[in-house]
N, C-alpha and C positions, 0 to 999 in steps of 0.2 A: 573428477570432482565428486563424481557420485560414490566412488571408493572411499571417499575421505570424510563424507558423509556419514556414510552408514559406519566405518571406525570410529567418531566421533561419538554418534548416539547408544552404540555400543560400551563404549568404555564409559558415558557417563552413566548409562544403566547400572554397568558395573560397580563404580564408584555409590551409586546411590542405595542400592542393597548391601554393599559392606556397610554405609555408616546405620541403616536401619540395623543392623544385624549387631554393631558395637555399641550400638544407644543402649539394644535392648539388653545384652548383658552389663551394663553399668548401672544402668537403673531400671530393674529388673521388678523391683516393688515398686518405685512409683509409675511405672508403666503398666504394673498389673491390670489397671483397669479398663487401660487399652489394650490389651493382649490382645483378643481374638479378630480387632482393627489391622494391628501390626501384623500379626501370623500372614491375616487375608492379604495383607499389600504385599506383603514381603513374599511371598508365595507367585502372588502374580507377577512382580516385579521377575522374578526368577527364571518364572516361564516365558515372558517377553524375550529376558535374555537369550534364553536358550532357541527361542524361534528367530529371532536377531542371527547368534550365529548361525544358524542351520539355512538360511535366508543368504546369510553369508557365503556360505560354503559352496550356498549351490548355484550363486552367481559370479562370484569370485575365484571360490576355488578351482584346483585342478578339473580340466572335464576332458582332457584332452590323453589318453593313455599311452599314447605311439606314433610319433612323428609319420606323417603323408601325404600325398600332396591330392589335391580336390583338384580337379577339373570341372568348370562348369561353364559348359556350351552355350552363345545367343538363345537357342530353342530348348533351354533343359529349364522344364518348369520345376515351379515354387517344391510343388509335390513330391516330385526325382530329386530334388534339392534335399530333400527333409529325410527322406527315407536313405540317401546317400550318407546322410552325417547321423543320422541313427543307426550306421556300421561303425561310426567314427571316434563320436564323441560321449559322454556319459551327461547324468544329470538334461535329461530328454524334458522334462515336464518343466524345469528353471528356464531352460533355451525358450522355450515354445512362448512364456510367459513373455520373456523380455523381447524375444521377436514381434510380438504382437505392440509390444509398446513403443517399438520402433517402426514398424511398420516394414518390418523386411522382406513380408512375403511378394510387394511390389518395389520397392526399389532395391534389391541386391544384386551386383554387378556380376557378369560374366567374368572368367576371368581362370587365371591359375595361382591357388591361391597355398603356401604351406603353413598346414597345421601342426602346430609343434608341441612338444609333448610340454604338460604344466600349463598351456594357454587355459582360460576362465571360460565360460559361454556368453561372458559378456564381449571378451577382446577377440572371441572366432564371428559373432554375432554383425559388430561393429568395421570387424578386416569385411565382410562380405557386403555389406551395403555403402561402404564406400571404395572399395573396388581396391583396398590394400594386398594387391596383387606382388608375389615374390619373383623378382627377374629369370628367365634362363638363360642360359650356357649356350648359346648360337654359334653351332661351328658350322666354319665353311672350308671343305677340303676339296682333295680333287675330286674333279668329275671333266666328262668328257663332253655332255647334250645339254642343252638346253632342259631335255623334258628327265634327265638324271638327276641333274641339279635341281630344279624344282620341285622332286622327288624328294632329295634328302632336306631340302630347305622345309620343306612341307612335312616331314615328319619330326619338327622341333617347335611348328605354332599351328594354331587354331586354321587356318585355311587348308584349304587341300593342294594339291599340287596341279591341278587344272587351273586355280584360281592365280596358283603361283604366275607358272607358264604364262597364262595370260595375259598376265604383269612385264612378265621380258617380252613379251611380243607386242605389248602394245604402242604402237607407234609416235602419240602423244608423249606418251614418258619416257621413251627410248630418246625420241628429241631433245625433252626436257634436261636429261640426264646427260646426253652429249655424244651417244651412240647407236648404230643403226644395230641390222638385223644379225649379221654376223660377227658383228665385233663385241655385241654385247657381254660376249663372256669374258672380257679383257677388262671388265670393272669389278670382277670379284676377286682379293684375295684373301688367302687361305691363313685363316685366324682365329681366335675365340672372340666372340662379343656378349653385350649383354644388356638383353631384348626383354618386352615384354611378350606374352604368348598369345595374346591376343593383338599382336602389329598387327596393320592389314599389309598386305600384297604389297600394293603403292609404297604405302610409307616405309616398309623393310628394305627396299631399293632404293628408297633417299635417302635412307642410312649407312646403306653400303655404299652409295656412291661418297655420302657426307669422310667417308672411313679410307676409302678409295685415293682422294683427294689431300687426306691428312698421310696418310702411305707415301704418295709422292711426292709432298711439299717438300724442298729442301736440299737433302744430298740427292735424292733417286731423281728429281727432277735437271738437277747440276749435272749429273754426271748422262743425262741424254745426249749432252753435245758430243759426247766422245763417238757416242755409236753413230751419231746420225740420226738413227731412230724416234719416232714418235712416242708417247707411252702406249698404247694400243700394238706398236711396232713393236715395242722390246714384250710385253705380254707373249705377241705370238709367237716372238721367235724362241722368248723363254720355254712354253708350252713345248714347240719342238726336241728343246734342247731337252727337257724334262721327260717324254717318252722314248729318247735316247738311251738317255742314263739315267741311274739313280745316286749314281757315286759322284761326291759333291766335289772332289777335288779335280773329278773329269769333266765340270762342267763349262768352266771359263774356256776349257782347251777348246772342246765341240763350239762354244758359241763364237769363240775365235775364226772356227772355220767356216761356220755359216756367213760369219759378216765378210769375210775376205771371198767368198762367192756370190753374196751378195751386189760386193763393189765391182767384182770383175763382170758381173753381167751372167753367171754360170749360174745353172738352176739347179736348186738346193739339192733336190733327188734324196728326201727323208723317206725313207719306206714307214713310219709313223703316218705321214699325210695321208699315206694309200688306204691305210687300217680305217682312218677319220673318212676319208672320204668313202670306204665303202662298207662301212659300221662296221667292218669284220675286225673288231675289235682282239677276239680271239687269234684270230690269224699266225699260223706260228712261222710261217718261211712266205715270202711275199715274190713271186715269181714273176715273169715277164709279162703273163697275161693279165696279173692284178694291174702290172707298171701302165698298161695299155687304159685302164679307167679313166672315162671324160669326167674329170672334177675340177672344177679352180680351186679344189685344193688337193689334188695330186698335182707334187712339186717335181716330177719327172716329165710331164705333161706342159706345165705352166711355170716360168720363170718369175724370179721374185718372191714375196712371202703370198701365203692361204692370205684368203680375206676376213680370218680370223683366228683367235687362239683354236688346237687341239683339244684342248684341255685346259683346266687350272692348273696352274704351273705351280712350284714347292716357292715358297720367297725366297731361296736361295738359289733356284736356277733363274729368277728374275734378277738376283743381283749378279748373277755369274754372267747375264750378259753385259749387263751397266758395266763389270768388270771386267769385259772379256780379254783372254791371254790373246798376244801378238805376237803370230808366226807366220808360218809361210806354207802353212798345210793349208790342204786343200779336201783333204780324204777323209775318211775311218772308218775303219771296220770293225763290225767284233771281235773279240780275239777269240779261236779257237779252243780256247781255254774254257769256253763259257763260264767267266771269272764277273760276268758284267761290266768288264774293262774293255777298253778298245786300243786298236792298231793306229797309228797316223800315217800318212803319208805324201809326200809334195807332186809327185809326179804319178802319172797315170796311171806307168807300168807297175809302181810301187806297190799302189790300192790294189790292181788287177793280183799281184801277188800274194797279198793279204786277204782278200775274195776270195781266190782258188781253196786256199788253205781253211777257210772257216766253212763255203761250201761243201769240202772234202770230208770236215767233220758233222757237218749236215746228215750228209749223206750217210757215212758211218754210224750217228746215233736215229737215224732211218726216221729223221723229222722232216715231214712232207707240207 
């Protein structure tokens, strides 16, 4: 409105000095004896205009030279504010004016905000005190901890990763949510969203679970009856299957095998769980004294599934279970090939022979 304003009295300024200026050469003698009347108004008139525009310009026009994005913290005062956009933006003494007449040095929103090249200092002025904040790009991929995740979660918005943490550990919301202490990472999967940067803690997790929810409505939730599995179940076993492999066509096969050991009562014996349960994340050959680790989630130890995901699973090793391949394997192993493909097998002796052979080449490329 105030754009349209000031264009308005502008152009009729404009308009009203052309017709002084056409009177006066039309009737140029009988105006003679107004002359130095006419001169003086027409003069002023002129100057009006020209502080009109220039008034213009320096609240309207471009102030903005180069696209970037502001951040401003709860505790980043009025002052750090100002001296931050006086790296930013041009036409410093127009800003100053119209912030005062807004009153922005007390109400402007925290926030993350993009300033984009051709914005005015009236429309960066106006994004900031009412908190016209631009979304981000909230990815959630794998991770394997609670305090990892919270980590990378935490370096996409305004809180820290302690705040995060907090959040998954706190027992109210875990309730709320529908998940305890070890299964909480079976509600996050791996997608883009699009957040504001100032979420808090709380509310980012009742968005992911609101997402979580929409994720399984429908087929993913249909096709649980086939495994048996709960969704928290098919996350964890996903997870497994996904620090198996990374080859999507071996997926179905591997979660084929887990659930046919599952049914028999035979305990999974994932050397992933060993790596999970004893952070050795690194770990490059997982030996009989790792297998010896008291964890309920070493699966050579404990029958059945961990009492929670490994990890964030790919959504394709979460559907490679919902669709797992039916066979009659029971086994696999690397293949010697170190191709990241695996061996199958039904019978004991089979695996025992596909063992021998991938440890041989262990041993050979002297990985310990």
């Amino acid at each position: 409105m105030q754009k349209v304003c000031f264009c308005i009295l502008q152009n009729l300024l404009l308009c009203a000095c052309c017709t002084i200026f056409t009177t006066i050469l039309r009737r140029g003698r009988q105006m003679k004896r107004y002359g130095k009347f006419i001169w003086s108004l027409s003069v002023a008139v002129a100057i009006a205009v020209v502080a009109l525009a220039i008034l213009y310009r320096g609240f309207y026009g471009n102030c903005v030279g180069q696209s970037s994005i502001l951040y401003i913290y709860d505790t980043t005062s009025y002052a750090a504010l100002r001296a931050d956009l006086a790296q930013r933006i041009g036409n410093g003494a127009a800003f100053d004016i119209y912030a005062r007449r807004i009153k922005l040095a007390s109400s402007y929103k925290h926030g993350r905000y993009e300033l984009q090249r051709g914005m005015s200092v009236i429309r960066v002025a106006r994004m900031l005190k009412f908190g016209e904040q631009s979304p981000v790009r909230f990815v959630i991929n794998q991770a394997r901890t609670v305090e990892q995740l919270a980590g990378r979660m935490a370096a996409q918005i305004e809180a820290d990763s302690a705040a995060v943490a907090a959040a998954m550990y706190d027992k109210s919301l875990r309730k709320e949510l529908g998940f305890g202490k070890d299964s909480i990472m079976a509600m996050f999967v791996p997608n883009t969203y699009e957040i504001y940067w100032t979420t808090s803690p709380d509310d980012l997790l009742r968005r992911l679970h609101r997402e979580y929810n929409r994720f399984w409505h429908g087929r993913r939730d249909e096709a649980l009856t086939r495994t048996g599995l709960s969704r928290t179940e098919v996350m964890t076993l996903a997870s497994i299957v996904y620090e198996e492999t990374k080859q999507r066509d071996e997926m179905p096969k591997i979660a084929g095998v887990y659930i046919n050991r599952l049914r028999r009562g035979i305990a999974l014996q994932s050397c992933p769980t060993v790596k999970f349960a004893m952070r050795r994340f690194d770990l490059q050959r997982v030996l009989n004294e790792h297998l010896r680790y008291e964890s309920p989630y070493n699966t050579y130890r404990r029958r059945g599934l961990p009492p929670g995901p490994i990890c964030i699973p790919s959504i394709a090793a979460i559907d490679a279970v919902l669709a797992y391949e039916k066979s009659d394997y029971l086994f696999f192993c690397a293949r010697p090939e170190f191709d990241g493909r695996h061996n199958f097998a039904r019978t004991l002796g089979e695996h025992m022979a596909n063992s021998r052979k991938y440890s041989a080449e262990l041993e050979r490329r002297n990985i310990k």
